[in-house]
C-alpha positions in Angstrom: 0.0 0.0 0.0 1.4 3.5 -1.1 2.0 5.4 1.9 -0.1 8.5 1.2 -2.9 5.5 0.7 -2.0 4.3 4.6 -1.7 8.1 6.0 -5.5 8.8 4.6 -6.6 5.5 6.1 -5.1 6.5 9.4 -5.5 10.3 9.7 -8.9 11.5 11.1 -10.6 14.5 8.2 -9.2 17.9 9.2 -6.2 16.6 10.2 -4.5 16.4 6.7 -2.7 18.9 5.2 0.4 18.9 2.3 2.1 16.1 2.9 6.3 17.5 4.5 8.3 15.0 5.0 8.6 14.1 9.0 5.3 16.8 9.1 2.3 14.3 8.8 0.0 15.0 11.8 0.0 12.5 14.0 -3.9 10.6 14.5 -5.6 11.7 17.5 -6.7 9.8 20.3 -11.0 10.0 20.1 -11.9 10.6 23.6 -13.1 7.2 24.8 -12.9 5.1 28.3 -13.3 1.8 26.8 -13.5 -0.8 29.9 -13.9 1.8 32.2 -16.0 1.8 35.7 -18.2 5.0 36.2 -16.7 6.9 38.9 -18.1 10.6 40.8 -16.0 13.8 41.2 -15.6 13.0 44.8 -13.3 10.3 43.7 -11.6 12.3 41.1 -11.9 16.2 42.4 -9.1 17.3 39.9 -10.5 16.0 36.7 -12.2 19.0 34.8 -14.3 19.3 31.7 -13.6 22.2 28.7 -16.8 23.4 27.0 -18.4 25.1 24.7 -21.9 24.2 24.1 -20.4 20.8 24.5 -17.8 18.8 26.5 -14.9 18.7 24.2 -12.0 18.5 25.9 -10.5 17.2 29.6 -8.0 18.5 32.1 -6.4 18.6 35.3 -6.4 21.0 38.2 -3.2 21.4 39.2 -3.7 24.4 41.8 -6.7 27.3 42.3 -7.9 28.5 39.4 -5.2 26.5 37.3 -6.0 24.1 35.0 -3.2 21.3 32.9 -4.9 20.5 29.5 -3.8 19.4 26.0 -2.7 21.6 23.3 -3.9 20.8 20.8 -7.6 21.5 22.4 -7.1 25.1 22.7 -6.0 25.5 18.7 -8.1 28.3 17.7 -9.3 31.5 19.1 -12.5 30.0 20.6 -10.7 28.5 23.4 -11.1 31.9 25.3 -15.0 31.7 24.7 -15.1 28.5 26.3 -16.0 27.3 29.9 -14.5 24.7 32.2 -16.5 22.8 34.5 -15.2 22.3 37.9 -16.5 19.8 40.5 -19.5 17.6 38.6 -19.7 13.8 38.3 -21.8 14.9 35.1 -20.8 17.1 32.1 -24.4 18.5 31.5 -25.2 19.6 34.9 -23.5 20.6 38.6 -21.0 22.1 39.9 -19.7 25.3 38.5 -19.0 26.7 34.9 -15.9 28.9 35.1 -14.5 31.5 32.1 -11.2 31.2 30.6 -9.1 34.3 31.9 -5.5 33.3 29.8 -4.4 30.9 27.8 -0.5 29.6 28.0 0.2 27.3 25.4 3.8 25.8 25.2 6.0 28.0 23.3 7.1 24.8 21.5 4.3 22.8 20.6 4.3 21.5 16.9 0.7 21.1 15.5 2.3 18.4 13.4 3.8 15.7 15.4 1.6 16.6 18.7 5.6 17.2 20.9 5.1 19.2 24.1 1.5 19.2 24.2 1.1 20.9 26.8 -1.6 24.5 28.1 -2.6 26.0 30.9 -5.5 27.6 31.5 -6.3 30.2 34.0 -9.3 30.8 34.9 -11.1 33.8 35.8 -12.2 34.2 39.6 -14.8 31.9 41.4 -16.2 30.9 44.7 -14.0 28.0 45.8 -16.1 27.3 49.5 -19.1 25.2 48.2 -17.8 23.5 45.0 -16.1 19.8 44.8 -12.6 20.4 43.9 -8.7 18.8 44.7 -5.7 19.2 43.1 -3.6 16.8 41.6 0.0 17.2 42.6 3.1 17.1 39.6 6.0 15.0 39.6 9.6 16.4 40.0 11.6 17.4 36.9 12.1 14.8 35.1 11.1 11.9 37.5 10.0 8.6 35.5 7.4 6.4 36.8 8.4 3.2 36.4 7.3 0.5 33.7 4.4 -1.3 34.6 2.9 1.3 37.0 -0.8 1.1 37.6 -2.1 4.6 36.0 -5.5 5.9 36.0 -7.3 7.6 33.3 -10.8 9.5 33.6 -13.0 11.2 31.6 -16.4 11.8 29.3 -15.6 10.9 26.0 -17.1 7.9 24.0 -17.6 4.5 25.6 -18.5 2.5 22.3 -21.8 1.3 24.6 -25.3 2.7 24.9 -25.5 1.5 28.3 -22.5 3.7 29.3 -23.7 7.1 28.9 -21.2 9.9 28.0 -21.7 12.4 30.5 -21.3 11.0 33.2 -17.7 10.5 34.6 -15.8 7.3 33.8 -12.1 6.2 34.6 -10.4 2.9 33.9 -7.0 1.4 35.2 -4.1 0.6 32.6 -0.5 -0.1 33.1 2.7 2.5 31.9 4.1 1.0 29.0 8.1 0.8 28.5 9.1 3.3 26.8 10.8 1.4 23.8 7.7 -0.5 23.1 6.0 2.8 23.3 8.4 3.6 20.1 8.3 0.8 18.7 4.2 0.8 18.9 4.3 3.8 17.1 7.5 3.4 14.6 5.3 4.6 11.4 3.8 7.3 12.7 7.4 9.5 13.8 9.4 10.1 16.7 7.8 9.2 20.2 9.8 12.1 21.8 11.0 12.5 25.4 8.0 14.6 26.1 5.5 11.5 25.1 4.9 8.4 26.7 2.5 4.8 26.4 0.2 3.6 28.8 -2.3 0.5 27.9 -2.3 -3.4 27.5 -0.9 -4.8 24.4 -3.8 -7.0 23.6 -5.9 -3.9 23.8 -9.7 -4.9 24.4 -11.7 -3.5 28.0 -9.1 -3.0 29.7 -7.2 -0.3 27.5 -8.1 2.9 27.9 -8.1 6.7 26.3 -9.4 9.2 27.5 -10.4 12.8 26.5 -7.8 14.4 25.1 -6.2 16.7 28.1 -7.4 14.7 30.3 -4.9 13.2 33.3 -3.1 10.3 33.7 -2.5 9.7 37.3 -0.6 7.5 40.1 -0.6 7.8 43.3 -2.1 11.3 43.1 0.2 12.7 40.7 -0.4 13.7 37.7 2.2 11.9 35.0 0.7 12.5 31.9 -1.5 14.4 29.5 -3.9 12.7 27.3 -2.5 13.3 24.0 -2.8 10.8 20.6 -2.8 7.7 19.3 -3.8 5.2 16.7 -7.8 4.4 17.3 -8.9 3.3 20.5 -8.3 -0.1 22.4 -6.4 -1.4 19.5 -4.0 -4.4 20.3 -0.6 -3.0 19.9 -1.4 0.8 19.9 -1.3 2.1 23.3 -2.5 5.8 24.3 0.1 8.1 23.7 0.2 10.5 26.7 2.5 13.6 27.2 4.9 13.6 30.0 4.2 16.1 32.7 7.6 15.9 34.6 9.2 16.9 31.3 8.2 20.2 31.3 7.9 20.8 34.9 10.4 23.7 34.7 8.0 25.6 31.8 4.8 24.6 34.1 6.6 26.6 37.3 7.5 29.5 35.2 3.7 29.7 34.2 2.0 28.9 37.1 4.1 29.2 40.1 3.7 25.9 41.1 
């Protein structure tokens, strides 16, 4: 098969564009807990939900008013119209629905092969005393968790089962993934870069999860990883492709102050 055949097969539409060599956008991951559990805010207090008229995006409290997220979910000057919603087991109803004060996107982010997919949002001021809320602590600079780690994932994307609505919270349990199989996974798709790695099974299935794009990837109450890409959802071989959070701990400090 010619390999602007496999790239078409393989990229979602919108994300093509003229073909550059070492340039083809990477395929995203689509926002599913496949296998998951549903789970309440209580359990989770960190895990947010970006909005517009819609949940579209997850993310990551990582101190007052400050929220971790993905990227490539703030491309475009909409993100600033959009609301987060802090402290709801649901996506359509409870807690509160915050404003987007600033956006920080990482100065290095390439649109192409998804590296240092990384944003902050802050958000503009809100009562704090009567909403459900935690925040997730962040590794050290450059800390590694270590193969094999049970991580969880959380979030309100698409379960692939009527009988597990979409709104309402969902998180599933899936094991770091070394990260040379991690590369190797992901060999024909580019570089998996020191700011990236794998978590899933390798026979894929229930018990391999996604979840919303900038959505966390925790252990242990520390936040690891970003949900960022991947090939499908579930697939054997094809684990989610997360970005790392200790590997830009330095950038996150300068932004946030934490």
């Amino acid at each position: 098969m010619e390999l602007s055949l496999l790239l078409l097969l393989l990229v979602p539409a919108g994300c093509l564009g003229l073909p550059q060599p070492q340039t083809y956008r990477r395929p995203r991951l689509d926002g599913r807990i496949v296998g998951g559990v549903a789970t309440t805010i209580e359990s989770i207090p960190y895990q947010v939900s970006l909005q517009r008229s819609y949940h579209f995006c997850g993310g990551s409290l990582i101190g007052p008013g400050l929220v971790l997220t993905a990227a490539h979910c703030t491309e475009g000057s909409i993100i600033l119209q959009s609301k987060v919603r802090i402290g709801s087991t649901r996506t359509d109803d409870g807690g509160l629905l915050v404003g987007i004060k600033r956006l920080h996107r990482h100065p290095l982010f390439n649109v192409y092969t998804i590296d240092y997919d990384f944003a902050i949002l802050e958000l503009e001021d809100y009562d704090q005393t009567n909403v459900t809320q935690g925040f997730v602590k962040l590794p050290k600079p450059n800390a590694d968790l270590k193969d094999g780690s049970a991580v969880l994932v959380s979030g309100w994307g698409n379960t692939q089962s009527q009988q597990e609505p979409t709104n309402v919270l969902r998180s599933v349990i899936v094991p770091k993934v070394n990260q040379t199989m991690c590369t190797q996974a992901y060999s024909t798709f580019g570089n998996i870069t020191e700011r990236m790695m794998c978590a899933g099974l390798p026979e894929g299935g229930k018990d391999a999860c996604q979840g919303d794009s900038g959505g966390p990837l925790v252990s242990n109450n520390t936040l690891w990883g970003v949900v960022s890409w991947g090939y499908g959802c579930a697939r054997p071989d094809y684990p989610g492709v997360y970005s790392r959070v200790a590997a830009v701990r330095d950038w996150i400090q300068e932004v946030s102050g934490i």
